[in-house]
Every structure is written in structure tokens, then in C-alpha cells.
C-alpha positions as protocol buffer text, in pm:
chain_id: "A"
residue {
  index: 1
  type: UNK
  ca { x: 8811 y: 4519 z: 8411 }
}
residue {
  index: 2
  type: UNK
  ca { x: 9031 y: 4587 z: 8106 }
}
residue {
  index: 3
  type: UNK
  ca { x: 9256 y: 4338 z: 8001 }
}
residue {
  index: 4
  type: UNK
  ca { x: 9612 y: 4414 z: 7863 }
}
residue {
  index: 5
  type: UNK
  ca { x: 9498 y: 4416 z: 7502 }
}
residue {
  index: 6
  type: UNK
  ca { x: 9226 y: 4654 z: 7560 }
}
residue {
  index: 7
  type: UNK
  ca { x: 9476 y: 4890 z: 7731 }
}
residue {
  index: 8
  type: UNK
  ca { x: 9709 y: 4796 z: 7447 }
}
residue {
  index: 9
  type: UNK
  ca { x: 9473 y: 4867 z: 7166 }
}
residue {
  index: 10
  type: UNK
  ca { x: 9389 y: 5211 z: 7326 }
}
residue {
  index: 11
  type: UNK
  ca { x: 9691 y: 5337 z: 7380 }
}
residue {
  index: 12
  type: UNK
  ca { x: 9804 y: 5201 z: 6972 }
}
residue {
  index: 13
  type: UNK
  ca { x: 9506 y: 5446 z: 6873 }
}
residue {
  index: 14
  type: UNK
  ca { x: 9598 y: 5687 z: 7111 }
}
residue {
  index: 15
  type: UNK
  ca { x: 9956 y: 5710 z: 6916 }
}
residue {
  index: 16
  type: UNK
  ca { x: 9818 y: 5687 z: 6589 }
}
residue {
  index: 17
  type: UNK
  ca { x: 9594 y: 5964 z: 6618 }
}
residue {
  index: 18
  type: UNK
  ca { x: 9859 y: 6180 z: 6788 }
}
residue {
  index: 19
  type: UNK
  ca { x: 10066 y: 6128 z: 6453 }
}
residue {
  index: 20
  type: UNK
  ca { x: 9829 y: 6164 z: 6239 }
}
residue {
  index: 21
  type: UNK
  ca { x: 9787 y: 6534 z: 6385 }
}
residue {
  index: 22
  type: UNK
  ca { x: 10131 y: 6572 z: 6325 }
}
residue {
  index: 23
  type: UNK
  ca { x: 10165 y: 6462 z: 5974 }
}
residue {
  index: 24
  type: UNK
  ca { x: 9851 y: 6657 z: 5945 }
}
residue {
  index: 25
  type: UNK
  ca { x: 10024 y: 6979 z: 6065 }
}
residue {
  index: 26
  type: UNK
  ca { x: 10330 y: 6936 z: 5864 }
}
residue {
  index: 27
  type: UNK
  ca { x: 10138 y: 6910 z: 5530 }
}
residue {
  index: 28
  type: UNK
  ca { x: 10264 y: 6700 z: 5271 }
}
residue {
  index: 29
  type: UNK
  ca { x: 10504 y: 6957 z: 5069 }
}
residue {
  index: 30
  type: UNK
  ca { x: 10830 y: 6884 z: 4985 }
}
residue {
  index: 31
  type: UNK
  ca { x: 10996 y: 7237 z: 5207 }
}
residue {
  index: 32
  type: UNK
  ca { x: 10961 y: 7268 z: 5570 }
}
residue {
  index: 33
  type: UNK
  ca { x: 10648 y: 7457 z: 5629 }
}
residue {
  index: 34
  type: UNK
  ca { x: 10715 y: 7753 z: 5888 }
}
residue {
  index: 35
  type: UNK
  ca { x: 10472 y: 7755 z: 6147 }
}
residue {
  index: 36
  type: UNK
  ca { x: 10455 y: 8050 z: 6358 }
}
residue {
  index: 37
  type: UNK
  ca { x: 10465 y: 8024 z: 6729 }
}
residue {
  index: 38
  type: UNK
  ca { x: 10452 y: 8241 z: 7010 }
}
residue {
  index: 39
  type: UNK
  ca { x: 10680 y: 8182 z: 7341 }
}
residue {
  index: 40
  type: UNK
  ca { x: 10479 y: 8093 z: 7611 }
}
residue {
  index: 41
  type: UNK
  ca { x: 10499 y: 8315 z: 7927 }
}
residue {
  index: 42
  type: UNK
  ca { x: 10655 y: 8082 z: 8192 }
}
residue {
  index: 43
  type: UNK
  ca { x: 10435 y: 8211 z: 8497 }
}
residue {
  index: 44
  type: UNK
  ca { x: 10489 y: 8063 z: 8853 }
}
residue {
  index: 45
  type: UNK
  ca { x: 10195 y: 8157 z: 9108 }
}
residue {
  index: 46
  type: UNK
  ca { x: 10261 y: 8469 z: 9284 }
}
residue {
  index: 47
  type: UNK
  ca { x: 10255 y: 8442 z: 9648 }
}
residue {
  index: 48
  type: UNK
  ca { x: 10048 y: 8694 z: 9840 }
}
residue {
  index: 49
  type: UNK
  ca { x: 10297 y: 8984 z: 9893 }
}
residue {
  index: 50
  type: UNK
  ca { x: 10566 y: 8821 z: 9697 }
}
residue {
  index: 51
  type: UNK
  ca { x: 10628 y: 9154 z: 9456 }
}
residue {
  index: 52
  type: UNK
  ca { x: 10861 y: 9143 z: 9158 }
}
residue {
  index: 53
  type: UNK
  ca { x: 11217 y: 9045 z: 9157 }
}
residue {
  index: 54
  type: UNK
  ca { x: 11356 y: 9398 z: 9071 }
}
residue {
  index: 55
  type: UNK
  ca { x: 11658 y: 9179 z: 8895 }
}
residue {
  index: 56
  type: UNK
  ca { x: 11429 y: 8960 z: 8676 }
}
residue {
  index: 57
  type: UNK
  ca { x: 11321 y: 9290 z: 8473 }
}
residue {
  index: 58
  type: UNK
  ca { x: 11657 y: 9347 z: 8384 }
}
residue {
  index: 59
  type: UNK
  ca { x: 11716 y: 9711 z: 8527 }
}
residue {
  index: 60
  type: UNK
  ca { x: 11951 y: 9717 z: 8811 }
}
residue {
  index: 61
  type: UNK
  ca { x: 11947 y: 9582 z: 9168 }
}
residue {
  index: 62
  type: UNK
  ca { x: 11831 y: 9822 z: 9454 }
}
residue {
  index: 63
  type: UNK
  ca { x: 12081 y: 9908 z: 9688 }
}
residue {
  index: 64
  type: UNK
  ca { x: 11864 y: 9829 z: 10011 }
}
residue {
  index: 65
  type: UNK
  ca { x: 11741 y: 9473 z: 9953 }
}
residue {
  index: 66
  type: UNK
  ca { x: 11447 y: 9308 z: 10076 }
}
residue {
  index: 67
  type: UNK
  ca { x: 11576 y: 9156 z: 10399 }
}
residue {
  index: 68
  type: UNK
  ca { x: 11738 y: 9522 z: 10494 }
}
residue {
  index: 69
  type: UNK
  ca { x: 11399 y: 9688 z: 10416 }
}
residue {
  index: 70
  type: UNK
  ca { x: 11194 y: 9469 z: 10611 }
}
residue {
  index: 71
  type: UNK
  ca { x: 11404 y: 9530 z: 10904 }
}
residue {
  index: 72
  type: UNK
  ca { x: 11399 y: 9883 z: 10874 }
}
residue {
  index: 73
  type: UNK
  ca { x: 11046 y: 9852 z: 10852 }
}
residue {
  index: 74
  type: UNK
  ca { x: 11036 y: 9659 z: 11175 }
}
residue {
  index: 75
  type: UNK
  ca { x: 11267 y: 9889 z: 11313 }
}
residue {
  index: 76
  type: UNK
  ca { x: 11061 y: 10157 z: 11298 }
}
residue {
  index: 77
  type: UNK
  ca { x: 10673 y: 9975 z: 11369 }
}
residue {
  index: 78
  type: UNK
  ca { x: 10850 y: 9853 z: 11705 }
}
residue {
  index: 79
  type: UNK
  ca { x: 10745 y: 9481 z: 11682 }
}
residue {
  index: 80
  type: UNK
  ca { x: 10518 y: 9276 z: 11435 }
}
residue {
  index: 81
  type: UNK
  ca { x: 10548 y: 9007 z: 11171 }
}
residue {
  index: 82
  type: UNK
  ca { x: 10563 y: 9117 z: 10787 }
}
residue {
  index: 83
  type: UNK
  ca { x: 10285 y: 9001 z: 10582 }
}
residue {
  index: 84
  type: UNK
  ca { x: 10331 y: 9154 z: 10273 }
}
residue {
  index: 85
  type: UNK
  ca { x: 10670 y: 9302 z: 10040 }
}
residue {
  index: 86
  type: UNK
  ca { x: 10600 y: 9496 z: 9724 }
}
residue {
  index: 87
  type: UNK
  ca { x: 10927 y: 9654 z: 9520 }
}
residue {
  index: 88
  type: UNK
  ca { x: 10810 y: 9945 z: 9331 }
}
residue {
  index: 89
  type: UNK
  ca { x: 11012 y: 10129 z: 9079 }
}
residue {
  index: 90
  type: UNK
  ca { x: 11002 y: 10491 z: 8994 }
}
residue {
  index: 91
  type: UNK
  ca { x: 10761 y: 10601 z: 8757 }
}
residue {
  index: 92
  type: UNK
  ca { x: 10623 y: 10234 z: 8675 }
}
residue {
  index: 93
  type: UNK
  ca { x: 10276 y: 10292 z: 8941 }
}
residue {
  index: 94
  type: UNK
  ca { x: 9995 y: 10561 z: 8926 }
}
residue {
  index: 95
  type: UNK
  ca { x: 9944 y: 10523 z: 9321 }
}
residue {
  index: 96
  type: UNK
  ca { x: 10319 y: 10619 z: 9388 }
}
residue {
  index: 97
  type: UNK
  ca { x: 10366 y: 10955 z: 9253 }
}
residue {
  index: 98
  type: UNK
  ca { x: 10458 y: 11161 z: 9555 }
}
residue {
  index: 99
  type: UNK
  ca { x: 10781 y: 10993 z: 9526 }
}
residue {
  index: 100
  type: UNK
  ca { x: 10999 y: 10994 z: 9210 }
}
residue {
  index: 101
  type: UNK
  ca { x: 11220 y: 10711 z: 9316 }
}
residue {
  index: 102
  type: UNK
  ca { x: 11236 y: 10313 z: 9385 }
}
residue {
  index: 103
  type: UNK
  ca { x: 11117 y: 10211 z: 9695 }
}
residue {
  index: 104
  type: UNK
  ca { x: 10969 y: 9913 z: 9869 }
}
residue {
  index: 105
  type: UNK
  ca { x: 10637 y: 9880 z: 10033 }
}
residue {
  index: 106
  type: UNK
  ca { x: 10627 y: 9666 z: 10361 }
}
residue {
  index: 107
  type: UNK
  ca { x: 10356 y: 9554 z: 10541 }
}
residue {
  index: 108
  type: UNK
  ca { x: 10331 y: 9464 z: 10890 }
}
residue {
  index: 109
  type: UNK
  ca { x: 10069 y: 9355 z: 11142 }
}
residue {
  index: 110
  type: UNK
  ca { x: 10112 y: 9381 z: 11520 }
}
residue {
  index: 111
  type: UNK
  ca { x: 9756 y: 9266 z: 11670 }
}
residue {
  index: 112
  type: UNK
  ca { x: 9509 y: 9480 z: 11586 }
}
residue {
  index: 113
  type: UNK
  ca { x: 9754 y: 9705 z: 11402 }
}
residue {
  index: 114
  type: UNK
  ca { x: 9880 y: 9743 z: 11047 }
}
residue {
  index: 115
  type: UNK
  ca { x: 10164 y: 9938 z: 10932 }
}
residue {
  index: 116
  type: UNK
  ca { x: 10250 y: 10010 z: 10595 }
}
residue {
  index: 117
  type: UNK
  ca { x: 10594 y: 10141 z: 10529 }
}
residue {
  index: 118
  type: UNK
  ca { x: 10794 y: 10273 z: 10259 }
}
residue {
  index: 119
  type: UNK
  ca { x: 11152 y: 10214 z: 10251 }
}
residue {
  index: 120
  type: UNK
  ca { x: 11367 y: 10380 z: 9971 }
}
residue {
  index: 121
  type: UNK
  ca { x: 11582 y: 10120 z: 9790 }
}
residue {
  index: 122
  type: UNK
  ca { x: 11873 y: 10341 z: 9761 }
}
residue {
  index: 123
  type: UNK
  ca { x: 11914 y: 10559 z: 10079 }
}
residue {
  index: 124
  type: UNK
  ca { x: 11684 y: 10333 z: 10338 }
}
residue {
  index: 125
  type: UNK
  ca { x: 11515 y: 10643 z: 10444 }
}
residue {
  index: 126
  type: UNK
  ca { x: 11143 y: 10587 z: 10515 }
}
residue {
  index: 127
  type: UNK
  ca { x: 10955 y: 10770 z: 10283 }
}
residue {
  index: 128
  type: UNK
  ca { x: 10608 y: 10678 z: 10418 }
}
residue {
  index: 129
  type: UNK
  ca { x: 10488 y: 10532 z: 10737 }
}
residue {
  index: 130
  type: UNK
  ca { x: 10085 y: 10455 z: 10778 }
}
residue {
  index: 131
  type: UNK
  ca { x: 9929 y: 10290 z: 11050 }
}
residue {
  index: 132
  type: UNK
  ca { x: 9563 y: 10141 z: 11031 }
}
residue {
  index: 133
  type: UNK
  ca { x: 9412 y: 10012 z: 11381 }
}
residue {
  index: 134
  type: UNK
  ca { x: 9135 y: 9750 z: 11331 }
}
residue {
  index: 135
  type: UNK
  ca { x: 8899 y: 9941 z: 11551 }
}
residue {
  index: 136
  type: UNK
  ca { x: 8894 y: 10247 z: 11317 }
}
């Protein structure tokens, strides 16, 4: 078992080391030595589904939102849970090129059955509506 000094003594080097880095890294010159850093990304783990918040990019809101898609989405599958929500901008995907124009891409499952449904951001229209049965 360690006894207080122990712990005491290993934490002392534990600090003396960690300044020694630092005077280290600072360098012993009389001007402030310029170190150059790059910003770290701050990066929270995407949820499945959980797409890009169209208003962290810093382009402007769409006029549907999420919760308005989703339930035009669910208006038109009939019944279901959503699984997934992607927001897709014009022009930013290569899988999206039939339309020219922000949308959002819904997914829902209703038992054996998966819909996938496009919702325009601006107008609401539905722009795409797939359905994939399990037993295919």
C-alpha cells in the first residue's frame, strides 16, 4: 500500500516534469517565442441519422424544419417510427443530383417496411418516395 509520502513524492515529480516540458517549450530567449497551433475541431459523436444542423454551416435555415418534414414524411408512409433524418443541401452530394435544391431525407420503418422520403426544405413537396419490403 502506498503511504502519503510515496503518493506525495510522485505527484512532486509528476509536476516537476510537467514544467520542465514547459520551460523546455518556451526556450530560454529573452522574446516570446511564437508557437504555431492549429484549432482543434470540437467534434461531438454523431448519432445514427442525426444529419447536419443546416444552421451550424452558416448558410441559411430551411423553411420546412425537421419536425415538419418528418411529419410529412409520416404523413405520406401512413404509419411508422423514423429512424433516420439527413438534411441535404443543393449541390453539396453526388447521390442527389436529380434534384437541384435542399431537401431532407427521412427514413421510416413500419414492420417489415422501409420508406425513404424526400421532403423539400422550402416548398414541403415530396420529391422522392421509396419503399423497400424486407422480403424483397
Amino acid at each position: 500500500m502506498l503511504t502519503r509520502t510515496t503518493i506525495a513524492a510522485i505527484a512532486a515529480t509528476g509536476l516537476l516534469l510537467i514544467g520542465g516540458g514547459t520551460a523546455l517549450a518556451l526556450g530560454s530567449g529573452s522574446g516570446a517565442a511564437q508557437v504555431p497551433v492549429a484549432p482543434a475541431a470540437a467534434s461531438a459523436p454523431e448519432l445514427p441519422g442525426a444529419g447536419p444542423d443546416p444552421a451550424a454551416q452558416g448558410t441559411p435555415q430551411p423553411v420546412v424544419d425537421r419536425a415538419t418534414a418528418e411529419r410529412i414524411a409520416l404523413d405520406r408512409a401512413g404509419a411508422g417510427r423514423v429512424t433516420e433524418v439527413e438534411f441535404d443541401r443543393a449541390d453539396l452530394d453526388d447521390d442527389d443530383d436529380r434534384y437541384d435544391r435542399d431537401h431532407w431525407e427521412i427514413e421510416i420503418r413500419d414492420g417489415a417496411v422501409e420508406h425513404e422520403i424526400d421532403v423539400d426544405a422550402v416548398t414541403g413537396e415530396i420529391l422522392d418516395h421509396d419503399i423497400d419490403r424486407d422480403d424483397d
